[in-house]
GUVO-758719 format. One record per residue (C-alpha): x, y, z; residue number from 0; residue in three letters. Coordinates in Angstrom, 1 decimal. Example, Ala and Ser with C-alpha at 12.3 -4.5 7.8 and 13.67 -1.06 7.14 Angstrom:
BEGIN
[[12.3; -4.5; 7.8]; 0; "ALA"] [[13.7; -1.1; 7.1]; 1; "SER"] 
This chain:
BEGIN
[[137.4; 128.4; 2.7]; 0; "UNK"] [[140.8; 128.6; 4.8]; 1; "UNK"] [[140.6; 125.8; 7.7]; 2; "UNK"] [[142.4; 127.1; 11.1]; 3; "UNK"] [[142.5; 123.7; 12.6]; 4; "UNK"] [[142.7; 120.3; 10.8]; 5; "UNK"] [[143.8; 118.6; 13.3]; 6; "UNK"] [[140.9; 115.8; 12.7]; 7; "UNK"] [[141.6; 112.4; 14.6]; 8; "UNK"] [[139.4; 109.8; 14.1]; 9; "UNK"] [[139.6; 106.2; 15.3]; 10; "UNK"] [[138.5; 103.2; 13.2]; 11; "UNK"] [[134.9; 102.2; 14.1]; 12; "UNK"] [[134.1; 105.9; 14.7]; 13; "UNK"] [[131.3; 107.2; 12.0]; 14; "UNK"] [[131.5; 110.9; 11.9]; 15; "UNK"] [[128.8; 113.4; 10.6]; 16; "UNK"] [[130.0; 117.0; 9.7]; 17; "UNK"] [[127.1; 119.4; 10.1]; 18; "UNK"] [[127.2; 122.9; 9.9]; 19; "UNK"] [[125.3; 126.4; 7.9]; 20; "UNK"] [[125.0; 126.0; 4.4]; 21; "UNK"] [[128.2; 127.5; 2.6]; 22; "UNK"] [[130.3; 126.8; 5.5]; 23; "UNK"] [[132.9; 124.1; 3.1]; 24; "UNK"] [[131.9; 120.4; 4.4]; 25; "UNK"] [[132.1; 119.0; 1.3]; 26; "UNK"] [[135.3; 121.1; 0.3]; 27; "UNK"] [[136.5; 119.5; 4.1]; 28; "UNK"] [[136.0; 116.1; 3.2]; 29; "UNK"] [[137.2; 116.2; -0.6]; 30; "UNK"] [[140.6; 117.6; 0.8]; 31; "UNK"] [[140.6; 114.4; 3.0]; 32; "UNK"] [[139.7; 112.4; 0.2]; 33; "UNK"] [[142.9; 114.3; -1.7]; 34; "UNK"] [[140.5; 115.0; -4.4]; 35; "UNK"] [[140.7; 118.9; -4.2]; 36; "UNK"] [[144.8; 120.6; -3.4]; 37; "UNK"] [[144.7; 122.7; -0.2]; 38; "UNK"] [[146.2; 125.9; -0.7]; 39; "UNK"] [[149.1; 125.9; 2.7]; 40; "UNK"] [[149.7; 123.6; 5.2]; 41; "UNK"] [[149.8; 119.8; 4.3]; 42; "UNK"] [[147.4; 117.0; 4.5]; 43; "UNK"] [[148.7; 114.0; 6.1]; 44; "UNK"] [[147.1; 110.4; 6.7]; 45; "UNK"] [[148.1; 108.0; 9.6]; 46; "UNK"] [[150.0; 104.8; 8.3]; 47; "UNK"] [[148.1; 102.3; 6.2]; 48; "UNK"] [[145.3; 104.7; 6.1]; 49; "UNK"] [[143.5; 104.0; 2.4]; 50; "UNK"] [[140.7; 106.8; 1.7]; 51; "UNK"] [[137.5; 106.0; -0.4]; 52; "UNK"] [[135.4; 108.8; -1.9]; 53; "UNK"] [[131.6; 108.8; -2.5]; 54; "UNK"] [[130.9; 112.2; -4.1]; 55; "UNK"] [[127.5; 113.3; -4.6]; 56; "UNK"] [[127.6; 112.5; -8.8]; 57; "UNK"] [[128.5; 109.2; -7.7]; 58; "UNK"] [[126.8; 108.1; -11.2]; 59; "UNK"] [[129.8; 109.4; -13.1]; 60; "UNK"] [[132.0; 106.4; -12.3]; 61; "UNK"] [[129.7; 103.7; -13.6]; 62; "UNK"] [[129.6; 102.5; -17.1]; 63; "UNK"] [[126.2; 103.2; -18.9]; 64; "UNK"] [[127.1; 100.5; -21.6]; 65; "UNK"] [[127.6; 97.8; -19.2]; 66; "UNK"] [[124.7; 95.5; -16.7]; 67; "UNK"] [[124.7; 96.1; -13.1]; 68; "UNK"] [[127.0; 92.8; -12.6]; 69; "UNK"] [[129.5; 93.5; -15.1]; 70; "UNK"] [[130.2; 97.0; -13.3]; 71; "UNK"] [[131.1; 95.1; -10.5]; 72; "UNK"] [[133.5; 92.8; -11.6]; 73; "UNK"] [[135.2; 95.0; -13.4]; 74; "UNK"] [[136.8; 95.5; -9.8]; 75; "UNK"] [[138.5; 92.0; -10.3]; 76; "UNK"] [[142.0; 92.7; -9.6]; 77; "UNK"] [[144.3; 90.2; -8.4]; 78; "UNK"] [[144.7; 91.3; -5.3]; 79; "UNK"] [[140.8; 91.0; -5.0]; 80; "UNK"] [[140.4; 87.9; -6.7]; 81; "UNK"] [[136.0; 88.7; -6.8]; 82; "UNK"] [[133.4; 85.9; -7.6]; 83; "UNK"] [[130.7; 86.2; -9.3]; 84; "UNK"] [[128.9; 84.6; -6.6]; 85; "UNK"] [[130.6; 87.1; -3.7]; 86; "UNK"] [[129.4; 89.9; -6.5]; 87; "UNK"] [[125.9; 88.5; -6.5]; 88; "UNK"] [[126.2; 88.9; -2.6]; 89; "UNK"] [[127.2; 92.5; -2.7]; 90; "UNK"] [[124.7; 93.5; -4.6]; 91; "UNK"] [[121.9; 91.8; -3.0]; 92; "UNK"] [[123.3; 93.3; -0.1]; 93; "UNK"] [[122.0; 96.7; -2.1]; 94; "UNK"] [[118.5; 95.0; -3.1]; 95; "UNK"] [[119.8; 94.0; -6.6]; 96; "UNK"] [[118.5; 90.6; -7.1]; 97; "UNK"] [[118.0; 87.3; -9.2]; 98; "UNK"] [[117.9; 89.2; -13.3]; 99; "UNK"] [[118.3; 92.9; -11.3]; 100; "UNK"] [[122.0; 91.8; -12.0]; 101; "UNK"] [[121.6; 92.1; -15.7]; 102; "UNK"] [[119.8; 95.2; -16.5]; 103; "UNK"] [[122.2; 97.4; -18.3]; 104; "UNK"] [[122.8; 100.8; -16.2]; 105; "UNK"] [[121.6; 103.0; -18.7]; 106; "UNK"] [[117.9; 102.0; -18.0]; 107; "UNK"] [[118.5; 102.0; -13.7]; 108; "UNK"] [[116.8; 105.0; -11.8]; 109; "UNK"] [[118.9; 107.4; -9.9]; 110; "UNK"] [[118.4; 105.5; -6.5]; 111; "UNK"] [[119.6; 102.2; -8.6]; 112; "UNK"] [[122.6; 104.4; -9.6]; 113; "UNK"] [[123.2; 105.4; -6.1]; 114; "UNK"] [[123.0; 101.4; -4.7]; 115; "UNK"] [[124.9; 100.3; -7.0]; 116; "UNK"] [[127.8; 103.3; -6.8]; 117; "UNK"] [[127.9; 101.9; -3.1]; 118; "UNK"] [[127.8; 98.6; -4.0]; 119; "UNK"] [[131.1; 99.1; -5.8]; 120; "UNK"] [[132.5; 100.9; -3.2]; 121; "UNK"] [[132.3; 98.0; -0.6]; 122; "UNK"] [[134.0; 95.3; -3.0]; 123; "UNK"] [[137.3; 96.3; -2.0]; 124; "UNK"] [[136.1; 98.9; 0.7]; 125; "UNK"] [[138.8; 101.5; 1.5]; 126; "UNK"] [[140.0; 101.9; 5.5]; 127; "UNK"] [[138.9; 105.4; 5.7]; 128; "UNK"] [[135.5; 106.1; 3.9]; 129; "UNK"] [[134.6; 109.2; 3.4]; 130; "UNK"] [[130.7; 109.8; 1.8]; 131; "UNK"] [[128.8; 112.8; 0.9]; 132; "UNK"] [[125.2; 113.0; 0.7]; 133; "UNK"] [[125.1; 109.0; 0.6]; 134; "UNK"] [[120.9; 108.8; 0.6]; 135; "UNK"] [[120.3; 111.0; -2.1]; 136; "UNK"] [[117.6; 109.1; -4.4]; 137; "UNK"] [[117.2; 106.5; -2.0]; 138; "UNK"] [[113.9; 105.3; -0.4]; 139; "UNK"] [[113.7; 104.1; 2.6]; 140; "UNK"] [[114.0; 100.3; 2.5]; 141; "UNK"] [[117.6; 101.3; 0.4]; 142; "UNK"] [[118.3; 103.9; 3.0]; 143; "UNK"] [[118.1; 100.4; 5.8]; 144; "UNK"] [[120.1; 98.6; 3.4]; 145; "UNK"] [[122.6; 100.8; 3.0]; 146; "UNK"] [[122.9; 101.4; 6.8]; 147; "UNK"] [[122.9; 97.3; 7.7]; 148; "UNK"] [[125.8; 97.5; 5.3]; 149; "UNK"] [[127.7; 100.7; 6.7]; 150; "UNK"] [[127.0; 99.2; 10.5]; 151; "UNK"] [[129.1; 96.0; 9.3]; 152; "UNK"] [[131.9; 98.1; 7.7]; 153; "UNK"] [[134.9; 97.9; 10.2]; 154; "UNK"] [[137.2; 101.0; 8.9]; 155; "UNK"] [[136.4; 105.0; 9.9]; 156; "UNK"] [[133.5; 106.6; 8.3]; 157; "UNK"] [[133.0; 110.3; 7.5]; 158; "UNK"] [[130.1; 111.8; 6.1]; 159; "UNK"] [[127.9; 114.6; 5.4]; 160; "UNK"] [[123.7; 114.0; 5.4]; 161; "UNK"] [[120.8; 116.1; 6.0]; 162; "UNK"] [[118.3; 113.1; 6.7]; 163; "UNK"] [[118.2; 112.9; 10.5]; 164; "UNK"] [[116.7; 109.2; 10.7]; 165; "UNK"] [[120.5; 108.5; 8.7]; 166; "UNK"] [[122.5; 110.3; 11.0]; 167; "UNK"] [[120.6; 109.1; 14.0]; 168; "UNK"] [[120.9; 105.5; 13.4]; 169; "UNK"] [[124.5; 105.8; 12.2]; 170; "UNK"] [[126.7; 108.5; 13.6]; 171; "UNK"] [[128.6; 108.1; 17.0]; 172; "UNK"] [[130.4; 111.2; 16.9]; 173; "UNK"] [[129.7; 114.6; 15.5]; 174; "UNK"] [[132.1; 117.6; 13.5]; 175; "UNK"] [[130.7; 121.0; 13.6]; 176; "UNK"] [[132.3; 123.2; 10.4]; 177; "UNK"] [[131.7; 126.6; 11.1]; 178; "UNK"] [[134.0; 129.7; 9.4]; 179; "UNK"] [[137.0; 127.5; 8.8]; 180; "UNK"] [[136.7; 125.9; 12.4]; 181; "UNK"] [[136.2; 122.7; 13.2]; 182; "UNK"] [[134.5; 121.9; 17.0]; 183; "UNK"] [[134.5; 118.1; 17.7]; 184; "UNK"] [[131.6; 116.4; 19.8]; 185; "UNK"] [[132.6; 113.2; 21.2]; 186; "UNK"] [[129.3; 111.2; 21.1]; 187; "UNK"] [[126.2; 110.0; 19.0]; 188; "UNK"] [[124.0; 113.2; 16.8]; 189; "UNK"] [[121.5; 113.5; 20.7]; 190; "UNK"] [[124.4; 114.3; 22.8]; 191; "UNK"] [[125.5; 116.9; 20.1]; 192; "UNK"] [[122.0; 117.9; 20.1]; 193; "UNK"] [[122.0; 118.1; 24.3]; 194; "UNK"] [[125.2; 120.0; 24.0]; 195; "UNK"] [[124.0; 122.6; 21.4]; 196; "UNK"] [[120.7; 123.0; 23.4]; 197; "UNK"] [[119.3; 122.7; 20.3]; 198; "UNK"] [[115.7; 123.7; 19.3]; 199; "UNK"] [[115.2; 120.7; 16.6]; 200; "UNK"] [[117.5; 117.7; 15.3]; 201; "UNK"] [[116.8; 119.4; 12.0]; 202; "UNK"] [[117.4; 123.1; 12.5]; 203; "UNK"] [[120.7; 121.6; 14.0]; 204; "UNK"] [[122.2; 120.3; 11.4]; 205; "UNK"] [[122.7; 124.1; 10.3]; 206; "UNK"] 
């Protein structure tokens, strides 16, 4: 896919959806943002201080099978972020893991437990710039509202890609359209994209 404008300017607080056909390189758009895939010309350049966070749709790969729900969190202790077990225990509750939830060992969760607590790792030391793709895949719906009570308190720039409308409704306040390498920017929530696009569902318009 060979972008003709990447000019993408996006102010912290702003949560951004990318919608567009099937095919037409959203997620390739935001792993080049995340610097997780090389662009073949041109150059990819981040404002100052801007630190990126990637959740990729295997978000699963990054946790350790071998280890409980708690110790995959603090094993984001650094010094920098000097993380209690108590702020851990927070975190995750914040993602519905509770009381002995802490101590099952991964390799038993579900793949909506996987999913929580991928997030959940995320947002110990969350990134300035947080880019997610897919973030509600194997969730239900009471971890679908926790993880948007959680996103709604995160203060940096979130990008994303979803195809669950409720998500993108009670989340996005601007929309990206990626179309044949061309990015068309609307400047409010997912019904004023929808007012603008005339179109004939919120689903059909994600497409």
């Amino acid at each position: 896919m060979v972008y003709r404008d990447l000019n993408f300017e996006a102010e912290r607080g702003q949560r951004i959806v990318l919608v567009g056909p099937n095919g037409a390189g959203k997620s390739t758009l935001l792993k080049i943002l995340a610097d997780v895939v090389p662009i073949r010309s041109g150059t990819r350049e981040l404002g100052s201080n801007v630190f990126p966070g990637y959740f990729a749709q295997n978000r699963a790969d990054n946790l350790k099978l071998n280890l409980t729900v708690m110790e995959n969190v603090m094993e984001l202790r650094t010094a920098q972020n000097d993380l209690t077990e108590q702020q851990a225990r927070t975190i995750l509750g914040a993602f519905l893991f509770r009381k002995d939830d802490v101590f099952k060992k991964v390799s038993v969760l579900s793949g909506g437990e996987k999913s929580r607590l991928a997030l959940a790792r995320l947002l110990v030391d969350p990134p300035n710039l947080l880019l997610m793709d897919e973030p509600t895949t194997h969730l239900d719906m009471v971890s679908i509202d926790a993880l948007l009570h959680a996103l709604k308190q995160y203060e940096g720039t979130l990008i994303f890609i979803s195809h669950d409308v409720y998500f993108i409704r009670a989340l996005a306040n601007k929309v990206v359209h990626v179309n044949a390498g061309q990015l068309t920017h609307y400047a409010g929530d997912y019904q004023y994209y929808l007012d603008k696009t005339k179109a004939v569902s919120a689903r059909e318009a994600l497409t």
